[in-house]
C-alpha positions in Angstrom: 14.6 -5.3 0.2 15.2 -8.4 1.7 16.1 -7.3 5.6 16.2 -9.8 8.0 20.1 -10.3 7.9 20.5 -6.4 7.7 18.0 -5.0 10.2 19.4 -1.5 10.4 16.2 0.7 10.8 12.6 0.7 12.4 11.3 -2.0 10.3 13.1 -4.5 12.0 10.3 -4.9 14.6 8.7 -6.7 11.4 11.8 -8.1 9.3 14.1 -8.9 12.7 13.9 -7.2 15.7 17.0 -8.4 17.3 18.0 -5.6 14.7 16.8 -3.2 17.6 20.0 -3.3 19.3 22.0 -2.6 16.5 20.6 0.8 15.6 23.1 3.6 16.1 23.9 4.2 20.1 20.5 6.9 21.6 19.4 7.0 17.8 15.8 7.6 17.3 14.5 6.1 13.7 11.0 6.0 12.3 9.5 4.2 9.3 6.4 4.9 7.3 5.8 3.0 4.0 2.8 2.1 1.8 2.2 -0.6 -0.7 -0.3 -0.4 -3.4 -2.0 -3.7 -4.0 -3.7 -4.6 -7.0 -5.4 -8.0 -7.4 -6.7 -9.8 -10.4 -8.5 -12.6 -10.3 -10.9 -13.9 -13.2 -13.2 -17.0 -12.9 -14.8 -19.5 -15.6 -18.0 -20.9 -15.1 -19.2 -24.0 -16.4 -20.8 -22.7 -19.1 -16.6 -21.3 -20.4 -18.6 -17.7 -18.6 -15.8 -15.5 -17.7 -16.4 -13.4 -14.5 -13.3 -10.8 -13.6 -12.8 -8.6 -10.6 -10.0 -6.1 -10.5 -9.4 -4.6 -6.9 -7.1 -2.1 -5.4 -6.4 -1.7 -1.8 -3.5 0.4 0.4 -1.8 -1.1 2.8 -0.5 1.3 5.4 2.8 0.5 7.9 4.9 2.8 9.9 7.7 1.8 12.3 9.5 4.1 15.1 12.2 2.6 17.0 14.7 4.1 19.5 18.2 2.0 20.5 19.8 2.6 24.1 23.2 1.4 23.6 23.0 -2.4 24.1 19.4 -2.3 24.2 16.6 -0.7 22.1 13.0 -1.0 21.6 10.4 0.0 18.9 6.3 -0.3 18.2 5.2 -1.0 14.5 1.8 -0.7 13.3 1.4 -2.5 10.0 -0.6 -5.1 7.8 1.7 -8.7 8.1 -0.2 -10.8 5.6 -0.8 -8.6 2.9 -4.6 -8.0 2.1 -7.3 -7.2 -0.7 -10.4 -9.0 -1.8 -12.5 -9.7 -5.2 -15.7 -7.9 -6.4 -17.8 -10.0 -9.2 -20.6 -8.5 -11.2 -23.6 -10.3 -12.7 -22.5 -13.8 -11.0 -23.6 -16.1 -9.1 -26.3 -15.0 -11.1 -27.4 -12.0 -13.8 -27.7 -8.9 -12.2 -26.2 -10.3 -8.6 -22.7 -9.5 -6.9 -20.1 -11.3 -5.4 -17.9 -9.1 -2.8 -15.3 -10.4 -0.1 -12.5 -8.6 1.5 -9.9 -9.2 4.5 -7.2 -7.5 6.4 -5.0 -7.6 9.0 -3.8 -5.0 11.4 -0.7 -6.0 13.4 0.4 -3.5 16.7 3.7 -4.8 17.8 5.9 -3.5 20.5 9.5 -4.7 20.3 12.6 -4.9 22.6 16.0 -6.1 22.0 19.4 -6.6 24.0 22.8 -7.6 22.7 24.4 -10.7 24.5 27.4 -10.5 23.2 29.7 -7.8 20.8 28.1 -9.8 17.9 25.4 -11.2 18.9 21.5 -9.7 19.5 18.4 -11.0 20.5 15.3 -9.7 20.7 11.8 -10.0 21.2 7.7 -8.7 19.7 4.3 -9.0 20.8 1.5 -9.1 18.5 -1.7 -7.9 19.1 -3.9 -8.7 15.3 -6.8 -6.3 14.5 -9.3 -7.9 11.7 -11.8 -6.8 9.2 -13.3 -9.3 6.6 -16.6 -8.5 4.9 -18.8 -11.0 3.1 -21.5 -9.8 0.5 -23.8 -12.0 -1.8 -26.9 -10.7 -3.7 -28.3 -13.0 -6.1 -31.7 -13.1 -8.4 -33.8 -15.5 -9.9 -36.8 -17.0 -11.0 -39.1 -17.9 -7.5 -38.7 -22.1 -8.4 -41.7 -22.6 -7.4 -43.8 -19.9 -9.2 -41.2 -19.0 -12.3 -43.1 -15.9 -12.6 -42.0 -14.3 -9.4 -38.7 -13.3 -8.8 -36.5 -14.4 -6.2 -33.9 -11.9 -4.6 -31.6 -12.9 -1.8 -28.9 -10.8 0.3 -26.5 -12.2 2.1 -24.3 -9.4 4.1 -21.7 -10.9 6.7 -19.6 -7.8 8.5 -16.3 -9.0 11.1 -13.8 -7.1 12.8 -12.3 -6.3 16.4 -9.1 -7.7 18.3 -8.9 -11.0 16.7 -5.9 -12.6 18.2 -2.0 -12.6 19.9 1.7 -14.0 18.6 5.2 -13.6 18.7 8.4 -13.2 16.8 12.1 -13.8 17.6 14.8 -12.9 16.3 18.6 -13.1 16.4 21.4 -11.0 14.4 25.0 -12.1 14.2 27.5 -10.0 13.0 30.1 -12.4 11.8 32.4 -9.6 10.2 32.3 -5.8 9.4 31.0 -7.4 5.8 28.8 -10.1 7.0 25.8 -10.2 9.1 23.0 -13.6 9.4 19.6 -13.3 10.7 16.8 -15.4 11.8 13.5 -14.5 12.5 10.7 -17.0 13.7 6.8 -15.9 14.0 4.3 -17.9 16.1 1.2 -19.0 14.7 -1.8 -17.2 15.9 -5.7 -18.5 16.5 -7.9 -15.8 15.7 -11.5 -15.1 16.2 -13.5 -12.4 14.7 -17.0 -11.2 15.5 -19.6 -10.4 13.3 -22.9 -10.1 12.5 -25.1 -12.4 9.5 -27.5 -10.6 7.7 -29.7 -12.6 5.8 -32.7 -11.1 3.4 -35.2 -13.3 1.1 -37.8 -11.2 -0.9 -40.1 -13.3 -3.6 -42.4 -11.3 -5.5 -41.9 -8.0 -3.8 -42.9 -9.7 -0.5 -40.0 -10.5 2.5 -40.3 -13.8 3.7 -37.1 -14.0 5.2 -35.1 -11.4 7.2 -32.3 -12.1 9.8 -29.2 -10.3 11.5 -27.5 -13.2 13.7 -24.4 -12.9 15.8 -21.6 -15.1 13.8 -18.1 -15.5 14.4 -15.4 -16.7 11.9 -12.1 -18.4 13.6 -8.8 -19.3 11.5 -4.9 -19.8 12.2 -2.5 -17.7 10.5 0.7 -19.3 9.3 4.1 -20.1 11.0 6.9 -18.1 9.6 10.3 -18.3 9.2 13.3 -16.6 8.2 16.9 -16.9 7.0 19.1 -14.0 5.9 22.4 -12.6 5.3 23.4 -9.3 4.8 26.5 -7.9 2.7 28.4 -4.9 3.1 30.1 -4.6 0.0 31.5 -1.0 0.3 30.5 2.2 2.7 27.5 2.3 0.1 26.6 -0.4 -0.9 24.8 -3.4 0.8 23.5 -6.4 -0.5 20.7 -8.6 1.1 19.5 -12.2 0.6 16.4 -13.9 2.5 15.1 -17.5 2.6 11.6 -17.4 3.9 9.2 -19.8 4.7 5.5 -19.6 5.6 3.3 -22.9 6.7 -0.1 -21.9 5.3 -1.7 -25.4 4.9 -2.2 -24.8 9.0 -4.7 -21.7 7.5 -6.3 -24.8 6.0 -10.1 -23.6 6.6 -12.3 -20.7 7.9 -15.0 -22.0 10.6 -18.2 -19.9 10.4 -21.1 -20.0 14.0 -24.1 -18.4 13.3 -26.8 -18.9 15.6 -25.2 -22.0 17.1 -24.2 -23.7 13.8 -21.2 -24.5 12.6 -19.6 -24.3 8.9 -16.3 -24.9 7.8 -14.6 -23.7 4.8 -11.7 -25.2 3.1 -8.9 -22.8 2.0 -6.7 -25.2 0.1 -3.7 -23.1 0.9 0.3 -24.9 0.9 2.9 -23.9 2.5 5.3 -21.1 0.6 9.2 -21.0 0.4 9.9 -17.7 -1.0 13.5 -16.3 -1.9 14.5 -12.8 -2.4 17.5 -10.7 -3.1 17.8 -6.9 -3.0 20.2 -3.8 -2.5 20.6 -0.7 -1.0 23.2 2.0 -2.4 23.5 5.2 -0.4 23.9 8.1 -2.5 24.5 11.1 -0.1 23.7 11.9 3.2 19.6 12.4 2.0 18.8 9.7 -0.4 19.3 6.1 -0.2 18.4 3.8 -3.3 16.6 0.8 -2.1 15.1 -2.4 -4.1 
């Protein structure tokens, strides 16, 4: 449901949270949602190979605001960018494994004020929590001696406080049908640390085994939001975003491990996404919501 030129609930610490001030006068109003995200990805080799990795993940939010009249303020706990990873069997090579994952934790406290009858602003401050774990085992024949057998591990493990931002937002009511929303989000520079584990055995024999201190550093994108909101009846509302995120500045991951440098290219372009949805309120319990 497209909510950044409704904001009418908790979320809007996420969607707009100008929305804040709008709530219903010493209303308290919480939010807890889940989305189930299933990725897909499959990848050709040379050789026409095909390698698939199917991957499910849950990504948790949950939202409690409270309005004061002219004034309210919230704290959301959520995932912003989504998350999820890809898990390859027998590549890069037979009987290896190929296993990344990432995700975001956002904590955002929120407060908004109205300026005017029909005007609100507010105001959130993101602290990001991260998590992105890098596994590669491959085997082979030793090149030098084909009859041993080569087996490398590579296990790279990040998380902590990775970074800060902020959001804006502004919510005009223009008429008891129409509202317009904007919502702006700052980029953010993050750093993660981590640890690189790194384990050669040839033959049955270690010849290499490390666990360096590594950090990964990235930006996540600028966003930006249009939206109006529709009040078509006492039950019905209809909602229509504009959104647009600038990911070519997520345009590589730089790797340090033991004072050396890697970066690697994402190859990411910024997104315009559009969305429409409605809400129909069927009693005073259930509300319909897509």
């Amino acid at each position: 449901m497209p909510l950044v030129g409704i904001a009418d609930d908790a979320t809007s610490i996420y969607y707009n949270p100008a929305g804040l001030a709008t709530l219903k006068s010493g209303s308290w109003d919480a939010e807890v949602s889940g989305t189930d995200i299933m990725t897909n990805y499959k990848y050709t080799d040379p050789s026409k190979k095909e390698y698939k990795s199917n991957l499910t993940c849950l990504v948790p939010n949950a939202y409690v605001a409270k309005n004061l009249g002219t004034m309210g303020f919230g704290l959301g706990v959520y995932v912003p960018f989504g998350g999820g990873g890809i898990k390859y069997t027998d590549y890069p090579t037979p009987n290896g494994s190929l296993e990344a994952s990432m995700g975001m934790f956002a904590i955002t406290p929120a407060f908004a004020m109205k300026v005017m009858d029909n005007l609100s602003l507010g105001l959130g401050l993101t602290a990001y929590y991260g998590s992105m774990i890098q596994k590669v085992h491959a085997t082979m024949p030793y090149p030098l001696m084909p009859a041993l057998t080569l087996d490398s591990k590579t296990d790279s493990s990040y998380s902590g406080l990775a970074g800060y931002g902020a959001s804006f937002g502004a919510l005009y009511k223009a008429t008891d049908m129409l509202s317009v929303g904007l919502t702006a989000k700052t980029p953010a520079a993050m750093k993660l640390s981590g640890k690189a584990k790194n384990t050669v055995v040839v033959g049955g024999s270690t010849v290499t085994d490390t666990n360096l201190d590594s950090t990964v550093e990235f930006t996540t994108p600028m966003y930006l939001a249009l939206g109006l909101g529709f009040k078509l009846s006492t039950a019905l509302l209809l909602g229509v975003d504009v959104q647009y995120m600038a990911y070519s500045s997520m345009d590589k991951y730089k790797y340090t491990t033991n004072g050396v440098t890697e970066e690697k290219k994402t190859y990411y372009h910024d997104m315009i996404n559009a969305n429409l949805g409605a809400e129909y309120l069927l009693n005073s319990v259930f509300t319909l919501r897509g």
